[in-house]
C-alpha positions in Angstrom: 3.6 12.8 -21.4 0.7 12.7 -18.6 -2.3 10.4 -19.4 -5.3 10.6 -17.4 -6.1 7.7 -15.1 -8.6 6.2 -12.4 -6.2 4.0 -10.2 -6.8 2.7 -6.6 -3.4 3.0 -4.5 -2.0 3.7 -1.0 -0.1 7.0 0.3 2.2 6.5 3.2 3.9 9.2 5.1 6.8 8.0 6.8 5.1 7.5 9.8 1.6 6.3 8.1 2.2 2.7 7.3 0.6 1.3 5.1 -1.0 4.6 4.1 -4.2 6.0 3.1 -6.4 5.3 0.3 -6.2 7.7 -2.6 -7.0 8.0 -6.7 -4.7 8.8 -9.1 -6.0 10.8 -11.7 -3.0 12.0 -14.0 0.1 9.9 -14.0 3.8 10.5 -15.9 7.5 9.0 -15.5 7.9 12.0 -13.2 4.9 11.8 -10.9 0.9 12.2 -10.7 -1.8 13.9 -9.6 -3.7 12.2 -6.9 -7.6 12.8 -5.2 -7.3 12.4 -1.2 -9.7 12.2 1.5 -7.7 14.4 3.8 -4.7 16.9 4.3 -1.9 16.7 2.0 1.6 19.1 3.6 3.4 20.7 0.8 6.7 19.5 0.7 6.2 16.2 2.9 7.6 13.1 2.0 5.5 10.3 1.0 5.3 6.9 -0.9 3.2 6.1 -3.6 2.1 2.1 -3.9 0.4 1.9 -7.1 -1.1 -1.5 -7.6 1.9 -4.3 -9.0 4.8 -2.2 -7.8 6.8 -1.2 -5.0 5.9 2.0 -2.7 7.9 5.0 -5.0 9.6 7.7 -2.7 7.7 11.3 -3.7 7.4 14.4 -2.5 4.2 16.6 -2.4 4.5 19.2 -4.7 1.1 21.3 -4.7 -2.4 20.5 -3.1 -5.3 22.0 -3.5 -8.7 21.2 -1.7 -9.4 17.2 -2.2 -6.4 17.1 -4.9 -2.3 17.6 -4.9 0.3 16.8 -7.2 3.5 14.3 -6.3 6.7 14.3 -7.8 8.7 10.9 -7.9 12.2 10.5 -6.4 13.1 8.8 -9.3 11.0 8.4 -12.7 8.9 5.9 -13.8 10.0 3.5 -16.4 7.7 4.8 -19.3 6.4 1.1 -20.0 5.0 1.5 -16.1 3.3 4.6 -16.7 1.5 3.3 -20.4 0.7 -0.2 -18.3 -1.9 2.3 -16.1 -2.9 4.5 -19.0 
């Protein structure tokens, strides 16, 4: 399930530490959709550091003007996921 959300967190490429501002705005186990202020590669590897956890590998999966879509490495404990909803 996917719950819409207004969370503050960092994006990191690899190289990008400690990352960039960004909003997620849609959030599941298996990953979110985020608003950016910049360029977002398809396909680039990023992490995610919501607020409370560790950075969580990703991949970009789509983006789209100030908006893209991540995919997590590994899902989200569901319990995470309703704690943001």
């Amino acid at each position: 399930m996917r719950y819409q959300v207004h969370v503050g967190a960092g994006l990191a490429s690899a190289n990008d530490r400690p990352g960039a501002p960004v909003t997620v705005v849609d959030l599941s186990t298996d990953g979110c959709g985020i608003e950016v202020g910049g360029h977002c590669e398809v396909g680039s590897r990023v992490w995610l550091k919501l607020p409370g956890l560790e950075s969580w590998p990703s991949r970009i999966v789509w983006a789209e003007g100030e908006r893209a879509g991540l995919r997590f490495d590994r899902p989200l404990h569901q319990a995470v996921v309703e704690r943001y909803a």
